[in-house]
Structures are given as C-alpha cells and as structure tokens.
mmCIF file of the C-alpha atoms, coordinates in Angstrom:
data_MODEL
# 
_entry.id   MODEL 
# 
loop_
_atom_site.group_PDB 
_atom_site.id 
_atom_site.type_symbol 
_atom_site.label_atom_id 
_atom_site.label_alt_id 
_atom_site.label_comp_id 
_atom_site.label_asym_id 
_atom_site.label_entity_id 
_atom_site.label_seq_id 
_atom_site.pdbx_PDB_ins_code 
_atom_site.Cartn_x 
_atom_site.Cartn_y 
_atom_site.Cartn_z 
_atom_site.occupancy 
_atom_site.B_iso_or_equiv 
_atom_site.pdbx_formal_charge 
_atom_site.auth_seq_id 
_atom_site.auth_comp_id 
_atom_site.auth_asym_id 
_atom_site.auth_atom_id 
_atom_site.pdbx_PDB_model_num 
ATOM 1   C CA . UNK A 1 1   ? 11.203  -81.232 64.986 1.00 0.00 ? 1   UNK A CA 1 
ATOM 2   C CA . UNK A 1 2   ? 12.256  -77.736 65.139 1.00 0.00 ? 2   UNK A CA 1 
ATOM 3   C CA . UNK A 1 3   ? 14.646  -76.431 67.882 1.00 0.00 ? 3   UNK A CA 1 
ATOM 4   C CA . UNK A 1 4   ? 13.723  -72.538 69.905 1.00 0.00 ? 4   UNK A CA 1 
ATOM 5   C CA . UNK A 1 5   ? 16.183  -71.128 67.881 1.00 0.00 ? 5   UNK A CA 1 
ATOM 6   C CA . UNK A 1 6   ? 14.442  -72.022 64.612 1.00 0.00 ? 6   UNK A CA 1 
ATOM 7   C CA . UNK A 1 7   ? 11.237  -71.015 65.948 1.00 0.00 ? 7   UNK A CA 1 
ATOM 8   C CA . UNK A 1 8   ? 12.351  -67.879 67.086 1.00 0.00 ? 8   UNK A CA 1 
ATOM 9   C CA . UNK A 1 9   ? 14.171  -66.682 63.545 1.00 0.00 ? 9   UNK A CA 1 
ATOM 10  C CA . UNK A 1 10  ? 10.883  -68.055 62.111 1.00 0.00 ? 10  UNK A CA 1 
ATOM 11  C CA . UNK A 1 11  ? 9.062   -65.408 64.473 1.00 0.00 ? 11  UNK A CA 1 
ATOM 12  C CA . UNK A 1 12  ? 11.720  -62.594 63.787 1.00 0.00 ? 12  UNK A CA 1 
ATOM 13  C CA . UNK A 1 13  ? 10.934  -63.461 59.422 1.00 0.00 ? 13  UNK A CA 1 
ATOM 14  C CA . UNK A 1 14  ? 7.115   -63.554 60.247 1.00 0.00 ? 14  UNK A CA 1 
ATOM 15  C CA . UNK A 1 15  ? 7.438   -60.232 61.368 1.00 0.00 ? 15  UNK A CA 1 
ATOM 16  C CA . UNK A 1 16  ? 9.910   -58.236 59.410 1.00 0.00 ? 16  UNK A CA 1 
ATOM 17  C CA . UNK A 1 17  ? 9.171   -60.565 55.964 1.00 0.00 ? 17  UNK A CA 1 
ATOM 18  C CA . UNK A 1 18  ? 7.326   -57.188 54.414 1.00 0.00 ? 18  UNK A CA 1 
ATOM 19  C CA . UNK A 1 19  ? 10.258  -54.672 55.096 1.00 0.00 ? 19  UNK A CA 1 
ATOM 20  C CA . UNK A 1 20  ? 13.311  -56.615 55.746 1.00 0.00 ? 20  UNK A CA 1 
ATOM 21  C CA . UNK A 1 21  ? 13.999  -58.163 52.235 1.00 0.00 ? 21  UNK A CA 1 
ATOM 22  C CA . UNK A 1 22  ? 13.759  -53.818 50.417 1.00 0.00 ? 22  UNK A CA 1 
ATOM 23  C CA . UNK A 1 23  ? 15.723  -52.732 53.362 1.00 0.00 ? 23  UNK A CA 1 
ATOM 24  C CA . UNK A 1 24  ? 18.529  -54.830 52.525 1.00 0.00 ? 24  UNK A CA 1 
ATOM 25  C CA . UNK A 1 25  ? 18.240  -54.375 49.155 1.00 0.00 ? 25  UNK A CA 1 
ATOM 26  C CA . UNK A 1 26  ? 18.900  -50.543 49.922 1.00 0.00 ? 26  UNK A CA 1 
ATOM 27  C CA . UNK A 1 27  ? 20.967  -51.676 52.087 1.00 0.00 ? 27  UNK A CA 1 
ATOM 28  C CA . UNK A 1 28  ? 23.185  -53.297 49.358 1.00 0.00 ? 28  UNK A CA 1 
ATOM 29  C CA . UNK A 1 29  ? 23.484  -50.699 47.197 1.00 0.00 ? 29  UNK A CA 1 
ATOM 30  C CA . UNK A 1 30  ? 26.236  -48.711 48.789 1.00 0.00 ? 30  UNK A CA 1 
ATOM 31  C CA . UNK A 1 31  ? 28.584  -49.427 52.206 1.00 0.00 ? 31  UNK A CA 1 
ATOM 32  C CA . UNK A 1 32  ? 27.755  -47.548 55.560 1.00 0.00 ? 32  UNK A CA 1 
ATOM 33  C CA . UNK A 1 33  ? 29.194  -47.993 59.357 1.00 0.00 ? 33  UNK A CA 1 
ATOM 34  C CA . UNK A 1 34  ? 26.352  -46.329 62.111 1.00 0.00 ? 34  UNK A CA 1 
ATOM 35  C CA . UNK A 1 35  ? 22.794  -47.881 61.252 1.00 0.00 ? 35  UNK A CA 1 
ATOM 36  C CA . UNK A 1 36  ? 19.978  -46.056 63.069 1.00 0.00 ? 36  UNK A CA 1 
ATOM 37  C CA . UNK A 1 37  ? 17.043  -48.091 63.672 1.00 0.00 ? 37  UNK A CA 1 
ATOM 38  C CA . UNK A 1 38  ? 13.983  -45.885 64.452 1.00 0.00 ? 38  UNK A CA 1 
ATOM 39  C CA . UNK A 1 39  ? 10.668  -47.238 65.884 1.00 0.00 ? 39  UNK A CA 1 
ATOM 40  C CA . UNK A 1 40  ? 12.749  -50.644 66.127 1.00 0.00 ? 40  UNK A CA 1 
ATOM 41  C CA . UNK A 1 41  ? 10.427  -52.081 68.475 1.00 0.00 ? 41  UNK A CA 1 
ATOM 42  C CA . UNK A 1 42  ? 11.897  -55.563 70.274 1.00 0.00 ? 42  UNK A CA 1 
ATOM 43  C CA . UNK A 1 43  ? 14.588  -55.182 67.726 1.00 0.00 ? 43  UNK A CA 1 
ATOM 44  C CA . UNK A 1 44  ? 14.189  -57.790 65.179 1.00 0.00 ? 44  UNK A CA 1 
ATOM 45  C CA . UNK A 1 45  ? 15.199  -55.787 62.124 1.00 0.00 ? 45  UNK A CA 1 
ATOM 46  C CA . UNK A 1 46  ? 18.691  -55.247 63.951 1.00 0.00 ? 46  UNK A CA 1 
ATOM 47  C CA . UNK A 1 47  ? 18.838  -58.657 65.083 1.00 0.00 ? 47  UNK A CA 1 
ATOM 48  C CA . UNK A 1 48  ? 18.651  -59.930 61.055 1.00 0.00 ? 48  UNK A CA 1 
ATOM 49  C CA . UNK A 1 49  ? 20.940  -56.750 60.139 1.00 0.00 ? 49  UNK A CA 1 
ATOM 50  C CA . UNK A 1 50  ? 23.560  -57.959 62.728 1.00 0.00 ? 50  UNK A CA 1 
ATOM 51  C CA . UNK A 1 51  ? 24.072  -61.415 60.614 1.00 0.00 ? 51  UNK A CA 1 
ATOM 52  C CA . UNK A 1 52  ? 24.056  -59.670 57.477 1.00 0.00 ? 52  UNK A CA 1 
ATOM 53  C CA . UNK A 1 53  ? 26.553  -56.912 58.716 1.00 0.00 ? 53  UNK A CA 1 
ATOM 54  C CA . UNK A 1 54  ? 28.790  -58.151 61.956 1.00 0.00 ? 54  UNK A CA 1 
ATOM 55  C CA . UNK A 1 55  ? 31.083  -55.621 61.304 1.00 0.00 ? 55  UNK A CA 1 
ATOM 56  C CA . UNK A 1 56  ? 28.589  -52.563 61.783 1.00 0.00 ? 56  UNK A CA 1 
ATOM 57  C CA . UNK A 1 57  ? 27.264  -50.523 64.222 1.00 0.00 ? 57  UNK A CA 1 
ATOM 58  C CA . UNK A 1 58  ? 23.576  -50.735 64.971 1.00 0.00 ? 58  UNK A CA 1 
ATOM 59  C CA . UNK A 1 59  ? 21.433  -47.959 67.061 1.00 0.00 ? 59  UNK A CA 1 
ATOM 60  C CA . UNK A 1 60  ? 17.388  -48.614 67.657 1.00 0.00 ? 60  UNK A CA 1 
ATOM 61  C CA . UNK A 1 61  ? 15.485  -46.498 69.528 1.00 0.00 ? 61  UNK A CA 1 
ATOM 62  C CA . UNK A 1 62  ? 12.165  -46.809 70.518 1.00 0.00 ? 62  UNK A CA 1 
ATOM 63  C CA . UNK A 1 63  ? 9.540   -44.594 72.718 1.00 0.00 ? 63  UNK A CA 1 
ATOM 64  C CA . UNK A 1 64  ? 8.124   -47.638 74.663 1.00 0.00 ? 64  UNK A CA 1 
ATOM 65  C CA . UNK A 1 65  ? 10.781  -48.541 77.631 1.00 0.00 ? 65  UNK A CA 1 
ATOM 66  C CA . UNK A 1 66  ? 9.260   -52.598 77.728 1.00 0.00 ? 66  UNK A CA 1 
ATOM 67  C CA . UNK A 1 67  ? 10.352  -52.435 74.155 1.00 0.00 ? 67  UNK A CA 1 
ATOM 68  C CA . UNK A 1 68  ? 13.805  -50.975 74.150 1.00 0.00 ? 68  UNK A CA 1 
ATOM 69  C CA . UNK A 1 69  ? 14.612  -53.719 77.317 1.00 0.00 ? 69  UNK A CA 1 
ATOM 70  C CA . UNK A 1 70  ? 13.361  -56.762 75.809 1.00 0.00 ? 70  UNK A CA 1 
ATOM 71  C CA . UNK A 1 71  ? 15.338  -55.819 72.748 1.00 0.00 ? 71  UNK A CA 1 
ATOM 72  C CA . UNK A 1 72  ? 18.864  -55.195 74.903 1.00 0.00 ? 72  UNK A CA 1 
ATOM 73  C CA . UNK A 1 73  ? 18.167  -58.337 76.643 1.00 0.00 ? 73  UNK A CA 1 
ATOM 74  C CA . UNK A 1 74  ? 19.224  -60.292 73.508 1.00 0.00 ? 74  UNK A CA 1 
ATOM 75  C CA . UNK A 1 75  ? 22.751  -58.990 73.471 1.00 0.00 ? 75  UNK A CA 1 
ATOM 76  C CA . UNK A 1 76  ? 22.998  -58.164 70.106 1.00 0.00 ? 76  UNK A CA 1 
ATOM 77  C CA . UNK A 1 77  ? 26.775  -57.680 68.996 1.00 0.00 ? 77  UNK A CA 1 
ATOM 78  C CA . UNK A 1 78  ? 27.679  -53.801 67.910 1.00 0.00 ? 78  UNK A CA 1 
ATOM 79  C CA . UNK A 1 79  ? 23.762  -53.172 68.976 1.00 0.00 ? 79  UNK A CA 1 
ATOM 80  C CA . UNK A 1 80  ? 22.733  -50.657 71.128 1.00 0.00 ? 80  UNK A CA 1 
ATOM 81  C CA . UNK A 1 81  ? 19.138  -49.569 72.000 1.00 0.00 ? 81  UNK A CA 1 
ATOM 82  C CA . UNK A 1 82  ? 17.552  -46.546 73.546 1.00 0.00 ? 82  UNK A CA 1 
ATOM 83  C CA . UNK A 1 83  ? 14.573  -44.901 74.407 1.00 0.00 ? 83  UNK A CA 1 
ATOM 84  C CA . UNK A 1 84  ? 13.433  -42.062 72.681 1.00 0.00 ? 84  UNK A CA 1 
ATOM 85  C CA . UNK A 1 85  ? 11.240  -39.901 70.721 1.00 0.00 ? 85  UNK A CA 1 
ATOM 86  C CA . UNK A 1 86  ? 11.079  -40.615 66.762 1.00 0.00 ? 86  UNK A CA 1 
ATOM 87  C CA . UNK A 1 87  ? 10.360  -36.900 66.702 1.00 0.00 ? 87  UNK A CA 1 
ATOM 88  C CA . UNK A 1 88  ? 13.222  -35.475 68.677 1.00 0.00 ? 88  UNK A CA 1 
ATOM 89  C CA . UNK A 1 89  ? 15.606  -38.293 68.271 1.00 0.00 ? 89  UNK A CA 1 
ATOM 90  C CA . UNK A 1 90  ? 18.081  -38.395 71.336 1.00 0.00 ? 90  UNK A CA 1 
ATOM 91  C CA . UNK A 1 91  ? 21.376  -38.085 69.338 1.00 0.00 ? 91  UNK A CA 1 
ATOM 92  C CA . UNK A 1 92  ? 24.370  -35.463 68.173 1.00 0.00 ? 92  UNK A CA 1 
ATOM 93  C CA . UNK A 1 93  ? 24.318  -34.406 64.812 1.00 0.00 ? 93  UNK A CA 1 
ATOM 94  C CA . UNK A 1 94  ? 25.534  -36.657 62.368 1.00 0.00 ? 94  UNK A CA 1 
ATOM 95  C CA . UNK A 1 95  ? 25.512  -39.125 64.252 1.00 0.00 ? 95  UNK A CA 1 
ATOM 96  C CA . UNK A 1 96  ? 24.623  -41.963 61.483 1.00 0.00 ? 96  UNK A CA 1 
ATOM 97  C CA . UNK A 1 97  ? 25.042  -42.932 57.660 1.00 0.00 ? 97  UNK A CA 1 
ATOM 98  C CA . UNK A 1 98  ? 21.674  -44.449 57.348 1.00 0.00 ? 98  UNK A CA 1 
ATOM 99  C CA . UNK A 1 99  ? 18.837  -44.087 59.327 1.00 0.00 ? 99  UNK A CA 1 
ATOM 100 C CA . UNK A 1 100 ? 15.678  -46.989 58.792 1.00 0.00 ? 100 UNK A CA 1 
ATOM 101 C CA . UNK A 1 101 ? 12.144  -46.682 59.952 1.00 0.00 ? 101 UNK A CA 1 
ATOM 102 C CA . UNK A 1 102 ? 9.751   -49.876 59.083 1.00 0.00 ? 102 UNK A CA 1 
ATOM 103 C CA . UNK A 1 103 ? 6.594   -49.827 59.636 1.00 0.00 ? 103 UNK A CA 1 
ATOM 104 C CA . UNK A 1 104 ? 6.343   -47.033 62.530 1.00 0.00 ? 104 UNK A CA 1 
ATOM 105 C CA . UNK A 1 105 ? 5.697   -43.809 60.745 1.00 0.00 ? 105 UNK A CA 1 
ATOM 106 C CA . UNK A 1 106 ? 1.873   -44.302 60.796 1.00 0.00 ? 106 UNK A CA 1 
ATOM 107 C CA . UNK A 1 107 ? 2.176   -43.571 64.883 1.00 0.00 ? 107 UNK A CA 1 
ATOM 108 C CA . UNK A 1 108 ? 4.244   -40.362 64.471 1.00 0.00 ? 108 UNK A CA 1 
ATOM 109 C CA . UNK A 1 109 ? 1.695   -37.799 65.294 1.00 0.00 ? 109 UNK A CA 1 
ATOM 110 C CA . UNK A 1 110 ? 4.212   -34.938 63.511 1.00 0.00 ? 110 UNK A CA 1 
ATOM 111 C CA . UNK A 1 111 ? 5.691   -36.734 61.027 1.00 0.00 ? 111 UNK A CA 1 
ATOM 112 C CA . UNK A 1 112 ? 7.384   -33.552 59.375 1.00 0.00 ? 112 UNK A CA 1 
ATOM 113 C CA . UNK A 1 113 ? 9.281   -33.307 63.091 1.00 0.00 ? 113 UNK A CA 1 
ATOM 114 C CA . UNK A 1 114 ? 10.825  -36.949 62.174 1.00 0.00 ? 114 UNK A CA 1 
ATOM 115 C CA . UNK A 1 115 ? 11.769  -35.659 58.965 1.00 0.00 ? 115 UNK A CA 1 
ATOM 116 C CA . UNK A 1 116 ? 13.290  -32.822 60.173 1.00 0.00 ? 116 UNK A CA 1 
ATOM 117 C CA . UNK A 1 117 ? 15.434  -34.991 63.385 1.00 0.00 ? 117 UNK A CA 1 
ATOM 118 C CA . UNK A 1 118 ? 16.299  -37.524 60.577 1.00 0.00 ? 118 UNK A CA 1 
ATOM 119 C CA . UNK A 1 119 ? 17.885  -34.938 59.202 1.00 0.00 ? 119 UNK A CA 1 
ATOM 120 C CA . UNK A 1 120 ? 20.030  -33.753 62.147 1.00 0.00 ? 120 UNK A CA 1 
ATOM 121 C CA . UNK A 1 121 ? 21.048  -37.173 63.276 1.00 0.00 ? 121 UNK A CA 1 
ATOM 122 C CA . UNK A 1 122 ? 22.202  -38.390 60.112 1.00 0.00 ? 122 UNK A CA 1 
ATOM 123 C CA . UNK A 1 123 ? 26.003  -37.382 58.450 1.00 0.00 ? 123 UNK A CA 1 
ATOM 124 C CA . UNK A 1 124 ? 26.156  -35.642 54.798 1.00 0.00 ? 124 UNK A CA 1 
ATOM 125 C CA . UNK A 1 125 ? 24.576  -37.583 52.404 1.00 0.00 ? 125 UNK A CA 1 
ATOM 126 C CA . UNK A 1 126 ? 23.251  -39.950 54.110 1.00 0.00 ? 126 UNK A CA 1 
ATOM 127 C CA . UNK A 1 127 ? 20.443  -42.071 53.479 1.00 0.00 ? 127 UNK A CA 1 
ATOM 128 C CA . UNK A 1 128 ? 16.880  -42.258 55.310 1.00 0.00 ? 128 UNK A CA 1 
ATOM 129 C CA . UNK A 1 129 ? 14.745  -45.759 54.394 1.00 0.00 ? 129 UNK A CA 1 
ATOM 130 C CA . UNK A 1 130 ? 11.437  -45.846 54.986 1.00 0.00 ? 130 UNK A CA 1 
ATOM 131 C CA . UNK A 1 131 ? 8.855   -48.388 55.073 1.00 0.00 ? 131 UNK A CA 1 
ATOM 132 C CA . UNK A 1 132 ? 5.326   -47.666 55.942 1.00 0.00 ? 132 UNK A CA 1 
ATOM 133 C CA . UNK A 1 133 ? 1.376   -47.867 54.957 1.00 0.00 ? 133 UNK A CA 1 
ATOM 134 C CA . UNK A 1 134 ? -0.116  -46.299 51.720 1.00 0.00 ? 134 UNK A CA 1 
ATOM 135 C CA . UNK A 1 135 ? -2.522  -46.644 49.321 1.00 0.00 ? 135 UNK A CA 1 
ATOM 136 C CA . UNK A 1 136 ? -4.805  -44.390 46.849 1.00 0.00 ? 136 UNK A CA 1 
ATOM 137 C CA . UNK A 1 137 ? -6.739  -41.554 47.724 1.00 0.00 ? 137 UNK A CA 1 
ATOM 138 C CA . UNK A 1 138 ? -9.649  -43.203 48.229 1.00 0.00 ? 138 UNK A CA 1 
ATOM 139 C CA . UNK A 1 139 ? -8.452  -46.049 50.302 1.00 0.00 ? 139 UNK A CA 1 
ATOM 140 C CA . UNK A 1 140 ? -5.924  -43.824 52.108 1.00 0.00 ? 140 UNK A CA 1 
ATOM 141 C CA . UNK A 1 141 ? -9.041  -41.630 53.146 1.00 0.00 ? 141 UNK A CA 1 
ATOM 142 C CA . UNK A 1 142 ? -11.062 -44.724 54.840 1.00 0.00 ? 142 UNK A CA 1 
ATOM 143 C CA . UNK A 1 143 ? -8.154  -45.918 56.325 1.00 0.00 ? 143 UNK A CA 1 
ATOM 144 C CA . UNK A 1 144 ? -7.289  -42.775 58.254 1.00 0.00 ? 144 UNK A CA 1 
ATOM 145 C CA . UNK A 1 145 ? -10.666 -41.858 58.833 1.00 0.00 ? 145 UNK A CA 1 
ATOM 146 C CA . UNK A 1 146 ? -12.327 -45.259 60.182 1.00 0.00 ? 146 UNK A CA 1 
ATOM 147 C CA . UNK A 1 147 ? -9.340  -47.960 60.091 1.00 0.00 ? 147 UNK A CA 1 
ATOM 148 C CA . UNK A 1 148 ? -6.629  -45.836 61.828 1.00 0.00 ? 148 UNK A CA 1 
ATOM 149 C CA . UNK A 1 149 ? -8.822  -44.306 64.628 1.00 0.00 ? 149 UNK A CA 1 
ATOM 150 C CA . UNK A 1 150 ? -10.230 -47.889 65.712 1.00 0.00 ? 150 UNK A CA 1 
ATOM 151 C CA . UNK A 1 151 ? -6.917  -49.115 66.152 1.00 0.00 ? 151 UNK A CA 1 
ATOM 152 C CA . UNK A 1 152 ? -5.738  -45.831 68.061 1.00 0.00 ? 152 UNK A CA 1 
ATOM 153 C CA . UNK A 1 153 ? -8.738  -46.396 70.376 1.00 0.00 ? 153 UNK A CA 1 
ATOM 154 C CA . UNK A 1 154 ? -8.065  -49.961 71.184 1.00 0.00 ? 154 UNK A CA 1 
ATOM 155 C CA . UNK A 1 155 ? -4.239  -48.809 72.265 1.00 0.00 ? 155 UNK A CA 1 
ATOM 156 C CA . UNK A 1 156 ? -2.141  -49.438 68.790 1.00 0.00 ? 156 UNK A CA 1 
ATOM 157 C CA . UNK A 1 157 ? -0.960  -45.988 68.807 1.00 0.00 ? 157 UNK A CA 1 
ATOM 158 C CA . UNK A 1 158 ? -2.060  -45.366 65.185 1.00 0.00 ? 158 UNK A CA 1 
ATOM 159 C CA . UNK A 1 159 ? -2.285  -41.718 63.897 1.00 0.00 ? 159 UNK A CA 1 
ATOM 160 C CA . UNK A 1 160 ? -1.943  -41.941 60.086 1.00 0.00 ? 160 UNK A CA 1 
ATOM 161 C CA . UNK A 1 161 ? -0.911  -42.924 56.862 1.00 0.00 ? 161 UNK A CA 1 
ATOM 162 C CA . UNK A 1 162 ? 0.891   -40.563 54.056 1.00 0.00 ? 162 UNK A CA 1 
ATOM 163 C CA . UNK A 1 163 ? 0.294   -40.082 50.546 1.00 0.00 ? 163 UNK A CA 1 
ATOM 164 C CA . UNK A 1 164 ? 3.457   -40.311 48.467 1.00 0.00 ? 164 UNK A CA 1 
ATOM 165 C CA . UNK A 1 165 ? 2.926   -36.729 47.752 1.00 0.00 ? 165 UNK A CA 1 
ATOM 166 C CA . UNK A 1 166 ? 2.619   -35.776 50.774 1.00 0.00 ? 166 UNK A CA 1 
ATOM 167 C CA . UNK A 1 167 ? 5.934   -38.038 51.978 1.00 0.00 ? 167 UNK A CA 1 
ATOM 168 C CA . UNK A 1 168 ? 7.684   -35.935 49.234 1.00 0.00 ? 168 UNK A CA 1 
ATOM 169 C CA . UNK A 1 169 ? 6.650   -32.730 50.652 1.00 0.00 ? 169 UNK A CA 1 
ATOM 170 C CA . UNK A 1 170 ? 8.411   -33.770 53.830 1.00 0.00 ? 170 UNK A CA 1 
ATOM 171 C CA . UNK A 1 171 ? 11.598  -35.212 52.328 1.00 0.00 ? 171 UNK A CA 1 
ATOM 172 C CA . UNK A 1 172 ? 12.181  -31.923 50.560 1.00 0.00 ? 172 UNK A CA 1 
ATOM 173 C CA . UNK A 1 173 ? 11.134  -29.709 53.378 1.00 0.00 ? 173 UNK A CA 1 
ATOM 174 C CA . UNK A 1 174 ? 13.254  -31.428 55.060 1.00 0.00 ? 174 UNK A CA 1 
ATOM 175 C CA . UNK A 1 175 ? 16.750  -31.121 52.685 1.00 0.00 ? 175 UNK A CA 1 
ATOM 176 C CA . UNK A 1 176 ? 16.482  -34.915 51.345 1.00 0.00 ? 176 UNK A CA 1 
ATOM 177 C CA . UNK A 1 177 ? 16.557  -35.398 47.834 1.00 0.00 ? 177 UNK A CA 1 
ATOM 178 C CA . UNK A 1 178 ? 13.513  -38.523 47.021 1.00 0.00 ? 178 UNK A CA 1 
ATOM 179 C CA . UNK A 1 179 ? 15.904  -41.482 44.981 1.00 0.00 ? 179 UNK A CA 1 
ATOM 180 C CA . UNK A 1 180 ? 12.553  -44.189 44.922 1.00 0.00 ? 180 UNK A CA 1 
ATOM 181 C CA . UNK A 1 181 ? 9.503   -42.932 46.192 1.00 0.00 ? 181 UNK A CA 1 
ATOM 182 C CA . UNK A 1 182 ? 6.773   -45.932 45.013 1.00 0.00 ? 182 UNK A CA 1 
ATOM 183 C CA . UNK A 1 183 ? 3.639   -47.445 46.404 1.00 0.00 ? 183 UNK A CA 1 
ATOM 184 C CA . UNK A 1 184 ? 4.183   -51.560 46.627 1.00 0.00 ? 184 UNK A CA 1 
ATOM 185 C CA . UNK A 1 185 ? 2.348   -54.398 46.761 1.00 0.00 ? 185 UNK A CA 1 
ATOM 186 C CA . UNK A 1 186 ? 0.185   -55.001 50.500 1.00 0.00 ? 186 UNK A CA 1 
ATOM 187 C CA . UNK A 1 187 ? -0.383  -51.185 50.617 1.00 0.00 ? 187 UNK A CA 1 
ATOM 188 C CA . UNK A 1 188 ? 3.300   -50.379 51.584 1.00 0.00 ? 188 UNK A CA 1 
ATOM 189 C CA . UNK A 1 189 ? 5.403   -46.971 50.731 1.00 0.00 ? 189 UNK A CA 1 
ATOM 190 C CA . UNK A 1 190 ? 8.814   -47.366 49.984 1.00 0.00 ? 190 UNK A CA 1 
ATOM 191 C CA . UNK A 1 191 ? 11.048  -44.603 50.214 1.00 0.00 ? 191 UNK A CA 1 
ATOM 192 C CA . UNK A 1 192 ? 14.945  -44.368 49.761 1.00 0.00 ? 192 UNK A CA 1 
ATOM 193 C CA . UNK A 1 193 ? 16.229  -40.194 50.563 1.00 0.00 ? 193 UNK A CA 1 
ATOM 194 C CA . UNK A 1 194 ? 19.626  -38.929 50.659 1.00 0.00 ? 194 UNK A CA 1 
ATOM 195 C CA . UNK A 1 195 ? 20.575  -35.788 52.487 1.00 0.00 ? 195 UNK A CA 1 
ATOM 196 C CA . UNK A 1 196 ? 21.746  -33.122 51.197 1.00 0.00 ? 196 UNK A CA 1 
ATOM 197 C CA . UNK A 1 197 ? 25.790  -33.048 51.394 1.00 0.00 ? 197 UNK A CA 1 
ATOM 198 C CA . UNK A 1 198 ? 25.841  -29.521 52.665 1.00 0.00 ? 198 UNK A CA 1 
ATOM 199 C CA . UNK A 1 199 ? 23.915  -29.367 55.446 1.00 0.00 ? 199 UNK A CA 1 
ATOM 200 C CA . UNK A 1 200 ? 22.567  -25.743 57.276 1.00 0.00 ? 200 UNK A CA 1 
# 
C-alpha cells in the first residue's frame, strides 16, 4: 500500500516526467549555484531539483499568486518563489547562472520580451533551458490556429507555439548563442543557450 508521500512524488514525476529527465541532463553537464525557475507553477521541478542539488539555490517565479503560495507552502530548502512576469522578470541583473522554463513558453504572449529579460537576469555565460511545444509547419499551423485558441478560450492561457527557427531568431536577437536547438519526441522543443560573456 503506498504511503502520501509516495503518491505525491508519483504526482510531482507524472507531471514533470517530459521535461525533468533533459533538464537534468543539461543540468549535469557543467556546475552552477542560483537556478531560476520561470513559469514554475506549484513548483515541482524545484522540488525534484532540491534532492538532486541540496546545496543550491533555487528561484521560481510564476504570474499566478495561488501558484507561487501553494508552491512556498512546501518549504522547500534554498527555494524561494515569487510572483512575477516571465516577460519582465522581477530581478537585478545577473542575478542567476541558469535560468529553466518547462513547458510555459506557449502562454508568453511576447516571447522575444522573455528572451530579452532572460538575458538581463542571468550572469555572463550563463545558460537558458527551455522546454516547450513544437512540431512541423504544418502541424505547428493547426495547432496555433485551432488547438491553441480553444484552450485559451476555455482559460489555459495558451497563446502559441514556436518554430525552431523562429526560437533561434530570438536566442540570437537576444545575445545567446543556440548549443542544441532540436525538435523531440511528443512534439517538444528542446533548447540549451548560453549568453554571451560580454554582455551590453
């Protein structure tokens, strides 16, 4: 028989079983102290990132308030959480070595103002991960033209999904320089970016 606390890290894999696993995998690759969760929801990205790295320093922020207090209401250690806008994100300047963003970028309605607050908020070099919806032309086009509007109008918030061109366009527009850029398996975009180490 399984106890609440099994149940609930069941819940928290359910949901972050797409994203977590290439997250940490970038995650691996290189060490980093100030993690920047963006869109983070209830928090369970940071909550599997906190057991992974105790010794690090966690940030999510979120735009919806319910969110941001159900996910400081677990007392996550070295976790903070605070509401704000993906698209003017609430920090100082290099604030953060890596900054993550799973499966929230479809509700940005200016995605190249992320980008560009990404960007301010993160230190020299660092590293944006992103995790979001793509797919070919085609299916990219019915999705943002039928798919992505239905949801919006039922109250998911959904505004659109990116071609990997176009997610290019913004990294560079931005100053990152694009390390993996790829479309994955279950229509997912995977992107790994690294800022520029001179910064205007």
């Amino acid at each position: 028989m399984r106890t609440n606390q099994q149940y609930k890290n069941l819940t928290i894999k359910e949901f972050t079983k797409d994203d977590y696993p290439p997250i940490l995998e970038e995650l691996e690759k290189e060490p980093f102290a100030d993690l920047l969760d963006v869109g983070c929801g209830t928090g369970p990205m940071i909550e599997l990132l906190t057991e992974a790295y105790p010794d690090r320093r966690f940030t999510g922020v979120d735009i919806t308030p319910k969110m941001i207090e159900t996910a400081a209401a677990k007392n996550l250690p070295n976790a903070r959480f605070v509401v704000g806008d993906s698209e003017n994100l609430p920090f100082p300047p290099a604030s953060f070595d890596v900054l993550i963003c799973a499966n929230s970028f479809h509700h940005y309605p200016d995605p190249m103002a992320f980008f560009h607050s990404a960007a301010k908020v993160l230190r020299p070099g660092g590293r944006l991960i992103l995790r979001d919806y793509t797919a070919s032309a085609p299916v990219l086009w019915l999705m943002n033209h039928t798919e992505m509007p239905l949801a919006n109008l039922i109250g998911h918030g959904d505004v659109g999904a990116h071609s990997l061109k176009e997610v290019r366009a913004f990294c560079e527009a931005a100053g990152f320089t694009v390390e993996t850029l790829e479309k994955r398996k279950k229509f997912r975009l995977h992107l790994a970016a690294r800022l520029s180490s001179r910064k205007a």
